[in-house]
C-alpha positions as CSV (number, residue, x, y, z in Angstrom):
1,X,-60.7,-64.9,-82.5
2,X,-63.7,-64.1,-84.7
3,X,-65.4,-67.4,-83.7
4,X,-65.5,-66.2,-80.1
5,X,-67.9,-63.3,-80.9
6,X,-71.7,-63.8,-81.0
7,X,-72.8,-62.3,-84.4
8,X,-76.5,-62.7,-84.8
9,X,-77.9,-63.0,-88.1
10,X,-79.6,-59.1,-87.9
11,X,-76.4,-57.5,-87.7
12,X,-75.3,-55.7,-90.8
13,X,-71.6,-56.4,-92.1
14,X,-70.0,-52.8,-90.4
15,X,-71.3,-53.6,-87.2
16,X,-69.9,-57.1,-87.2
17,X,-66.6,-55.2,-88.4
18,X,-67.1,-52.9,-85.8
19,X,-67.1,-56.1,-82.8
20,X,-64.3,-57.8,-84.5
21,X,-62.2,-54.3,-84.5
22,X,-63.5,-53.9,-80.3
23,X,-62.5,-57.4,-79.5
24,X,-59.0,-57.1,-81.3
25,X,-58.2,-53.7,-79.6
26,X,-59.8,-54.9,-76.2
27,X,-57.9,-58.5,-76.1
28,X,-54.3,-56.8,-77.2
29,X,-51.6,-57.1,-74.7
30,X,-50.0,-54.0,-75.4
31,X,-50.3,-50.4,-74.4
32,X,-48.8,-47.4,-76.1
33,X,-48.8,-44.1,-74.4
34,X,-47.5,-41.6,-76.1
35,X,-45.2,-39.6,-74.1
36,X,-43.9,-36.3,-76.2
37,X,-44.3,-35.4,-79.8
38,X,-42.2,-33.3,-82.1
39,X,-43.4,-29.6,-82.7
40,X,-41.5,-29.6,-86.2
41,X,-41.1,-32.7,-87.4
42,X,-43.3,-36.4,-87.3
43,X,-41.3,-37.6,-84.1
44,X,-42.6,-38.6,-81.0
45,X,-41.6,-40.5,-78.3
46,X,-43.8,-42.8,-76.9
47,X,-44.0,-46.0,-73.9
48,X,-44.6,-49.6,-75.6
49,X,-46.2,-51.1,-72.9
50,X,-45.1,-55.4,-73.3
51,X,-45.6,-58.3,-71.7
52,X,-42.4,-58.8,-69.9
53,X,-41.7,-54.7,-69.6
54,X,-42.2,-51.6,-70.7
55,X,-40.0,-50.1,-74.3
56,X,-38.9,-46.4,-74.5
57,X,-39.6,-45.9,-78.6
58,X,-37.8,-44.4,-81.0
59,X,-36.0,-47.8,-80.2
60,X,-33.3,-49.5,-82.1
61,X,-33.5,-53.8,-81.8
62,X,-30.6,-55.6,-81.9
63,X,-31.3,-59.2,-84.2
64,X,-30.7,-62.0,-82.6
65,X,-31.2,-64.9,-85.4
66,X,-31.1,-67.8,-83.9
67,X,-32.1,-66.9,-80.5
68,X,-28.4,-65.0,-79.4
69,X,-26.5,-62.0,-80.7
70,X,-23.4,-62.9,-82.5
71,X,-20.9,-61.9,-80.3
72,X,-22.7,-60.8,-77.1
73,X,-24.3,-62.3,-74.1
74,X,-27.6,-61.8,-72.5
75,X,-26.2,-60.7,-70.1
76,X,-24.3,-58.2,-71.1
77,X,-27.3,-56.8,-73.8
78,X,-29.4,-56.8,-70.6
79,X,-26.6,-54.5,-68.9
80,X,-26.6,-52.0,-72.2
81,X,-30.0,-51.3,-71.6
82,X,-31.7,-53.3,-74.0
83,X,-35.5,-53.5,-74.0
84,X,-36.5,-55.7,-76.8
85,X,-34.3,-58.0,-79.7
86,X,-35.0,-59.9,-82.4
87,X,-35.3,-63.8,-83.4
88,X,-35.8,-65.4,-86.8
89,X,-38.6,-67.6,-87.1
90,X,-37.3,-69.3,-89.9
91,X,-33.8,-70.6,-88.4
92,X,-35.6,-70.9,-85.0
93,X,-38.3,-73.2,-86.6
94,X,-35.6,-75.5,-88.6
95,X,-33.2,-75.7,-86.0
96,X,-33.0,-76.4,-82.7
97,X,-37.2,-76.2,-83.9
98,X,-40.2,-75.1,-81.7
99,X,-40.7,-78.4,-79.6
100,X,-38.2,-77.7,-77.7
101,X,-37.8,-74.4,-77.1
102,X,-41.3,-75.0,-76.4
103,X,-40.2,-77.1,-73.4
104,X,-38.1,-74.8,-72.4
105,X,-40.8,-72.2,-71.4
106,X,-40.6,-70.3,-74.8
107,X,-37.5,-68.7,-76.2
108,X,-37.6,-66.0,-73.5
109,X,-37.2,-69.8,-71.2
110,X,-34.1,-71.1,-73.7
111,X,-32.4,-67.6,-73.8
112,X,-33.0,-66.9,-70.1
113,X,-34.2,-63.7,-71.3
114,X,-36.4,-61.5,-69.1
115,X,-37.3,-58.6,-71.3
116,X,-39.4,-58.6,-74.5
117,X,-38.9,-60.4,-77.8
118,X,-40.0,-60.1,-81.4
119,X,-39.9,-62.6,-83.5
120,X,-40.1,-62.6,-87.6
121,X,-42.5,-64.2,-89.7
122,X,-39.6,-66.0,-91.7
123,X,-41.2,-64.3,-94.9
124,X,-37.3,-62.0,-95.4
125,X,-35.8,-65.8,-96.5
126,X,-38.2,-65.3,-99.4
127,X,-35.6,-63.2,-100.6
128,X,-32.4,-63.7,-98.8
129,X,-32.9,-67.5,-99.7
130,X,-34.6,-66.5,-103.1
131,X,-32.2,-69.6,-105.2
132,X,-34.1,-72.2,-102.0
133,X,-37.8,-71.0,-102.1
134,X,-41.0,-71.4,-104.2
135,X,-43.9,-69.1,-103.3
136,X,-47.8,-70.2,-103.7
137,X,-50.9,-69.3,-102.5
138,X,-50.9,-72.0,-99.7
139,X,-47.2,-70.6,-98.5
140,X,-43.4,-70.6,-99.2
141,X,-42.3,-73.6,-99.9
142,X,-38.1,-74.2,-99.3
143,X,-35.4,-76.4,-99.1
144,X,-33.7,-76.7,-96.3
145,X,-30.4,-75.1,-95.8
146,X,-29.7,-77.9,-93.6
147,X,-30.6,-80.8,-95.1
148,X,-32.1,-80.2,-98.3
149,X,-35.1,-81.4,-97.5
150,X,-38.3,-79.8,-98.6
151,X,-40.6,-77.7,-96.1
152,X,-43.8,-75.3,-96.3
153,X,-43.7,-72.0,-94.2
154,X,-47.5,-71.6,-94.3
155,X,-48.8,-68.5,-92.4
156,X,-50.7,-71.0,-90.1
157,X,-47.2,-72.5,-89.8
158,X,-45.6,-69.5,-89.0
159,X,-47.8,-68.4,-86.0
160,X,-48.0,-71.6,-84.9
161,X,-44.0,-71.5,-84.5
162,X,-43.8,-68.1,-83.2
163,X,-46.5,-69.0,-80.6
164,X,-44.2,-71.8,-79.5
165,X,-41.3,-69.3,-79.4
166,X,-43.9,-67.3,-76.9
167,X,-42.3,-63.8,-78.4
168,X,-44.2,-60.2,-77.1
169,X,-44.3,-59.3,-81.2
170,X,-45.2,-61.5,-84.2
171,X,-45.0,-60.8,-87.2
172,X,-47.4,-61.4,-89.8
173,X,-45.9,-64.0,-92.8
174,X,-46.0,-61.9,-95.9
175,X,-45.3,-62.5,-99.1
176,X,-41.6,-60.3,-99.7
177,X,-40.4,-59.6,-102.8
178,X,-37.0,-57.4,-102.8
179,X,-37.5,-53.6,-103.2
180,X,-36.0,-53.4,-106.8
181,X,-38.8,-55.5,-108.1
182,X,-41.3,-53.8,-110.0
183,X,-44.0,-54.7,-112.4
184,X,-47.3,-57.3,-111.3
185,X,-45.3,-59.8,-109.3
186,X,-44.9,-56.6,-106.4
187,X,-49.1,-56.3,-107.0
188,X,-49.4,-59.9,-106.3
189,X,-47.0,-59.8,-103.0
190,X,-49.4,-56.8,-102.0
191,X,-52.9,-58.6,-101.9
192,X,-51.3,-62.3,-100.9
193,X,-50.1,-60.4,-97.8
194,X,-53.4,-59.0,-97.0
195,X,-54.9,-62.6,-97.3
196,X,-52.0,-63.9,-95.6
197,X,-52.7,-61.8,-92.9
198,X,-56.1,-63.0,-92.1
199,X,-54.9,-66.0,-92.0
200,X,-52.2,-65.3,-89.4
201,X,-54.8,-63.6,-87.2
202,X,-57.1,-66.8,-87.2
203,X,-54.1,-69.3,-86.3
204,X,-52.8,-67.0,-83.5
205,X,-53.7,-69.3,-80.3
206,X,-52.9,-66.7,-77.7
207,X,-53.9,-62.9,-78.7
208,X,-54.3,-62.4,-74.9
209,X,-50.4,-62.9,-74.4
210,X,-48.8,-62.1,-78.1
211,X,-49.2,-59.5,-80.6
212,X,-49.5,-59.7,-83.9
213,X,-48.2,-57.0,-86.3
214,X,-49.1,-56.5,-90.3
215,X,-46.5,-56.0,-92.2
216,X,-47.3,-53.1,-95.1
217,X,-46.1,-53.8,-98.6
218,X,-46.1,-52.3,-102.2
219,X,-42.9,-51.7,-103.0
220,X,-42.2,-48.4,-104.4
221,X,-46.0,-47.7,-105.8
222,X,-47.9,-45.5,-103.7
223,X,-51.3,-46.4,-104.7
224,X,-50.2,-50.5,-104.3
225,X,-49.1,-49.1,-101.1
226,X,-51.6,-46.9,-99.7
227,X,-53.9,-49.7,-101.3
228,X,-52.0,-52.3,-98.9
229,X,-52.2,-49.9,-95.6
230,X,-56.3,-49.3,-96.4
231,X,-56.4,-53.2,-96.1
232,X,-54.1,-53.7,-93.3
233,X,-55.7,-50.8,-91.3
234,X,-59.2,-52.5,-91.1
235,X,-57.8,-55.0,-89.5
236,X,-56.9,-53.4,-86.4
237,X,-54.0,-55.5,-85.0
238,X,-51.9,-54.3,-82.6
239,X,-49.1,-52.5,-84.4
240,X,-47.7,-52.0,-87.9
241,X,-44.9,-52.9,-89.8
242,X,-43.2,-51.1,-93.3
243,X,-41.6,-53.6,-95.2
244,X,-40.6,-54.5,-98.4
245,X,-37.8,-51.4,-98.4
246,X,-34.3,-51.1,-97.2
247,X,-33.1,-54.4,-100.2
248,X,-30.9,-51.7,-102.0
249,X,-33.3,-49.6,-103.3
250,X,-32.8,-45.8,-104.3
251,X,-32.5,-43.9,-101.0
252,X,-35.4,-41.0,-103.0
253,X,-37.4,-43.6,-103.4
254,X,-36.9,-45.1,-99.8
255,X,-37.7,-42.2,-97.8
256,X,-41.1,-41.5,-99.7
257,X,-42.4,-45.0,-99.1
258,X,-41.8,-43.8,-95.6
259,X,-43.1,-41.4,-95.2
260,X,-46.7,-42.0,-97.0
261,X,-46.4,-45.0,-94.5
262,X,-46.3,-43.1,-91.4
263,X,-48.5,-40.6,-93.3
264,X,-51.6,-42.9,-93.4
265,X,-50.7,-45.1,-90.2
266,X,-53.2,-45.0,-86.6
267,X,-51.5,-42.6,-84.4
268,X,-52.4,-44.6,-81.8
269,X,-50.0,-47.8,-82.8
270,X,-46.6,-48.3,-82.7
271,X,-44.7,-48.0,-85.7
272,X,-41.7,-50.5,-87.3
273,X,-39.6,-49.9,-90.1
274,X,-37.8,-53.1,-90.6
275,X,-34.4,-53.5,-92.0
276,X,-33.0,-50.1,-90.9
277,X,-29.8,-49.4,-88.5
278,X,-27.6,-46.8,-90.3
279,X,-27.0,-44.1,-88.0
280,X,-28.8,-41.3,-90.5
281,X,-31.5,-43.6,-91.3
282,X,-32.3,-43.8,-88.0
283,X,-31.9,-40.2,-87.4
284,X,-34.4,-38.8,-90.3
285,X,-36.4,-42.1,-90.1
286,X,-37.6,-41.2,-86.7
287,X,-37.9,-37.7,-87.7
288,X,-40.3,-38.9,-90.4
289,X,-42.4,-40.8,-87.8
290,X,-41.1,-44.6,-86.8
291,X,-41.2,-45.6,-83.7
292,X,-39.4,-49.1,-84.2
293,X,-36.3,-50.2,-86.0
294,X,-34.3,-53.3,-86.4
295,X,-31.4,-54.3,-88.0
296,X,-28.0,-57.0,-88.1
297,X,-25.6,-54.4,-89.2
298,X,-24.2,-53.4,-86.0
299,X,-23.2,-56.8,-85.3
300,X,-22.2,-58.1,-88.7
301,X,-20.0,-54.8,-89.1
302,X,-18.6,-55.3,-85.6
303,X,-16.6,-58.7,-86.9
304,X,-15.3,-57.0,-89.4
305,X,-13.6,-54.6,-87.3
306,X,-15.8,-51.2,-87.9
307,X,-16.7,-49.5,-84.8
308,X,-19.5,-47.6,-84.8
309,X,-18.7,-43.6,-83.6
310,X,-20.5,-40.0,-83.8
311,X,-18.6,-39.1,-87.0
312,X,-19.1,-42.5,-88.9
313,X,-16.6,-45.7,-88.2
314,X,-13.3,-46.4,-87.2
315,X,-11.3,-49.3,-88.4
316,X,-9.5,-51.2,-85.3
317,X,-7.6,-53.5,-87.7
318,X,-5.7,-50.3,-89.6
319,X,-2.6,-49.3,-88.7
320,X,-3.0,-46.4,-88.0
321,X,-4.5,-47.4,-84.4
322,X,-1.7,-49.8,-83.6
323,X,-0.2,-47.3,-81.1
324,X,-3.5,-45.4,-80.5
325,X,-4.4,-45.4,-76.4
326,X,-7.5,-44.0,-76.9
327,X,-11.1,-45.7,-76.8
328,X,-12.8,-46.3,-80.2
329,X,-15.0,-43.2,-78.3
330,X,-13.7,-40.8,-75.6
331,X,-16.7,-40.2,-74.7
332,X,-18.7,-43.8,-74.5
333,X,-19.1,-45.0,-71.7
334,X,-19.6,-49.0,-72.6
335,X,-17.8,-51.3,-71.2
336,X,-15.2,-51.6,-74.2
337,X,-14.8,-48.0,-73.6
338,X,-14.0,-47.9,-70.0
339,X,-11.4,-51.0,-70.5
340,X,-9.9,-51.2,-74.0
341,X,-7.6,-48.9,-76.3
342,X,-7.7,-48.7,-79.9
343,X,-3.8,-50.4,-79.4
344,X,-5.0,-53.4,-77.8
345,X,-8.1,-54.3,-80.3
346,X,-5.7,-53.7,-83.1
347,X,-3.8,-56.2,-81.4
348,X,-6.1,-58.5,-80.4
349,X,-8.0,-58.6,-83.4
350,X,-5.3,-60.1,-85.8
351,X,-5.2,-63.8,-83.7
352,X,-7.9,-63.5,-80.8
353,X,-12.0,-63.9,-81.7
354,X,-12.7,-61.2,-78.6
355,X,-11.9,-58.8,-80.5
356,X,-15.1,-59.0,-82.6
357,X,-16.8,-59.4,-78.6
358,X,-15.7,-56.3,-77.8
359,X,-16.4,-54.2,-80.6
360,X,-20.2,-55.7,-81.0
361,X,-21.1,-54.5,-77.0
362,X,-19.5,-51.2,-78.6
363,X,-21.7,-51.1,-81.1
364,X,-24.9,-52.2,-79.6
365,X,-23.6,-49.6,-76.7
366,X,-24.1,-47.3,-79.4
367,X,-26.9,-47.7,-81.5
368,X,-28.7,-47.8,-78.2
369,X,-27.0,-44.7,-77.0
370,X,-28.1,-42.9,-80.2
371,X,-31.9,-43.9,-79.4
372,X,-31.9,-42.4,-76.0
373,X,-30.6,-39.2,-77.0
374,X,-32.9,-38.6,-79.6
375,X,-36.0,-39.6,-77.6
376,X,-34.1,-37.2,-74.8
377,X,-34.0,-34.3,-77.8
378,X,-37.9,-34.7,-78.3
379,X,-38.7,-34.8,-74.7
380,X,-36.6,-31.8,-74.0
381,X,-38.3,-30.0,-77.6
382,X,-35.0,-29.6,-79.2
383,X,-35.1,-33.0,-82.1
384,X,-34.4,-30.4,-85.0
385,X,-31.4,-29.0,-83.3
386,X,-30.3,-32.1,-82.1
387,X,-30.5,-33.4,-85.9
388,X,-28.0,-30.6,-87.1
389,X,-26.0,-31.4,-84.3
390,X,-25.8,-35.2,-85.0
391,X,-24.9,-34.5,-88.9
392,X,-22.3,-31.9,-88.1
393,X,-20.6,-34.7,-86.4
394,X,-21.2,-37.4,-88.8
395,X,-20.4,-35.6,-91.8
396,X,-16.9,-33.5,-92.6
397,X,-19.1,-30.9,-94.0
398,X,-22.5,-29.5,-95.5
399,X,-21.7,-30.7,-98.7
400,X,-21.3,-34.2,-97.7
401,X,-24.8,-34.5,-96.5
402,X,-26.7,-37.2,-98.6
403,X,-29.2,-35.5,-100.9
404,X,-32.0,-38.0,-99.7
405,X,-31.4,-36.9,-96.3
406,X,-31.5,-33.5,-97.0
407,X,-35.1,-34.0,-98.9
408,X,-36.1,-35.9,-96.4
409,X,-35.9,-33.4,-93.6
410,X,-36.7,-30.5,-95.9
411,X,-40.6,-32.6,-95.8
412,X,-40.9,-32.1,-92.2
413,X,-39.7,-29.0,-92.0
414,X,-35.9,-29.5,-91.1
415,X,-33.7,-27.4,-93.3
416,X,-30.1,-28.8,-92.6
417,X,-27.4,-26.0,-91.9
């Protein structure tokens, strides 16, 4: 992109900054409005103006790996309301590999999917594929999962894949280290992902029609952190990312990373906390200022028979629902809902697969449900009563509430009943 910008030699370095930053900003396709904002806390709701249609943020997106949801169909995610999912750059690129999905007009094309995607950079197998990967300057070098054989994820490679995939998000490769790392290598990961990120911005071939979003990291240093977001911010891409959190780190130290994210990001871009889809992380998450959220945990929980409800999970597969007529929810109003008793998933999940069908458009139903009444809460001015609400249900009683939680709202002014 910078090559397209006449810099002539009297210009100082700020005002060739300045351009690139204008050009960036002016070339993005996407628009956020921001719609309503909390009085109490950092939670707003805003419109994420996309390619293929507009997203109502806070918004939770479902992942779909390798360009489906376990368990779901397009169509049916397109009939819960979904806006925006997920695909994996990494298991997209390997297999069935961008050429042809390429052909296919794009992964929107392959999926026959109308509304927005978001791919990943394919820089999380870093650490979910730790015992496969080798990481250098030039990239991440791995063996296949496959076939064994030996590729590099480069970040040129990277956007090069994800602008055959032809997703509405990229995301920046970055170097990923897990969040109970500490010491240099987490220093290291922080500047490599800055440079990386230059590097991502110069291979993306079609700024006009994809965005490309940094990805913040540090780990669980502040200064490396705030160090990271001063670099990333100069950059001026289209929205920002908080990673490297959520890898089964301490929930204390989770929440403050947060927050000093949100703390120090432009109000004026849209804001994604990766790796988050627990019902209370959601909750105080948005409360602490995220705008975007993503996780495979309603779907992976879902074929294992946990059904996602207001006051936590229910087990189909326990006995105690055998003779249960009720929905998993009396008052959801997803498809599984309207049709299905707690009986007959009981039943069916012991010898038929569509079981796990059912309870994943349940879950989905849900976590999508959730997001709508919260952004309803802010828009109506009532998102701190509507959080006491939400853990009354979730939780038996006050002293059940997790401590993190409770520290966590205390910061924005949320004292929990």
């Amino acid at each position: 992109m910078a090559a397209t910008i006449a810099c002539g030699a009297d210009r100082n370095t700020s005002e060739r900054n300045m351009s690139i930053k204008k050009a960036v900003s002016a070339a993005s396709p996407l628009t956020l409005r921001i719609i309503a904002e909390c009085p109490v806390t950092k939670a707003r709701v805003c419109e994420l103006v996309l390619p293929h249609c507009a997203v109502d943020t806070p918004v939770f997106m479902p992942v779909g790996t390798q360009g489906t949801l376990k368990g779901i169909t397009v169509g049916q995610l397109e009939s819960l309301g979904c806006q925006i999912c997920l695909g994996n750059t990494y298991h997209l690129g390997m297999r069935p590999g961008p050429e042809l999905i390429e052909k296919a007009k794009g992964l929107h094309g392959f999926m026959n999917w109308k509304r927005n995607l978001l791919t990943d950079s394919g820089g999380f197998q870093m650490v979910s594929l730790v015992e496969l990967s080798d990481v250098t300057e030039e990239g991440v070098k791995f063996k296949s999962p496959y076939d064994g054989k030996e590729i590099l994820l480069s970040p040129e490679k990277s956007i090069s894949i994800q602008n055959s995939l032809g997703s509405d998000i990229m995301m920046q490769l970055d170097d990923v280290v897990s969040s109970t790392v500490r010491g240099p290598r987490v220093e290291e990961a922080m500047h490599r992902s800055v440079r990386w990120l230059d590097r991502c911005i110069a291979a993306n071939k079609n700024p006009d029609k994809q965005n490309l979003f940094a990805i913040i990291q540090g780990g669980l240093d502040p200064e490396l952190r705030k160090a990271c977001l001063d670099e990333m911010i100069k950059r001026d891409v289209p929205g920002f990312a908080i990673g490297g959190l959520s890898g089964g780190e301490a929930k204390d130290d989770f929440w403050r990373m947060v927050t000093l994210s949100t703390d120090h990001l432009p109000r004026e871009k849209p804001r994604y906390l990766m790796g988050v889809g627990y019902a209370v992380d959601l909750v105080v998450c948005v409360a602490l200022g995220c705008d975007m959220f993503d996780c495979v945990f309603p779907t992976r929980t879902a074929r294992f028979g946990s059904a996602l409800v207001p006051w936590g999970s229910l087990q189909v597969k326990q006995k105690q629902y055998a003779k249960d007529f009720q929905p998993i929810d009396p008052d959801c109003q997803c498809p599984t809902c309207k049709r299905h008793s707690r009986a007959y998933l009981h039943a069916l999940f012991k010898n038929d697969t569509a079981a796990m069908h059912h309870i994943t458009i349940h879950n989905i139903a849900y976590q999508l449900t959730l997001m709508r009444s919260v952004r309803q809460s802010i828009m109506d001015g009532r998102f701190p009563e509507f959080i006491q609400t939400f853990m009354k249900q979730m939780f038996t009683s006050a002293d059940q509430y997790p401590s993190w939680a409770i520290e966590a709202l205390a910061s924005v002014n949320v004292a929990l009943d």
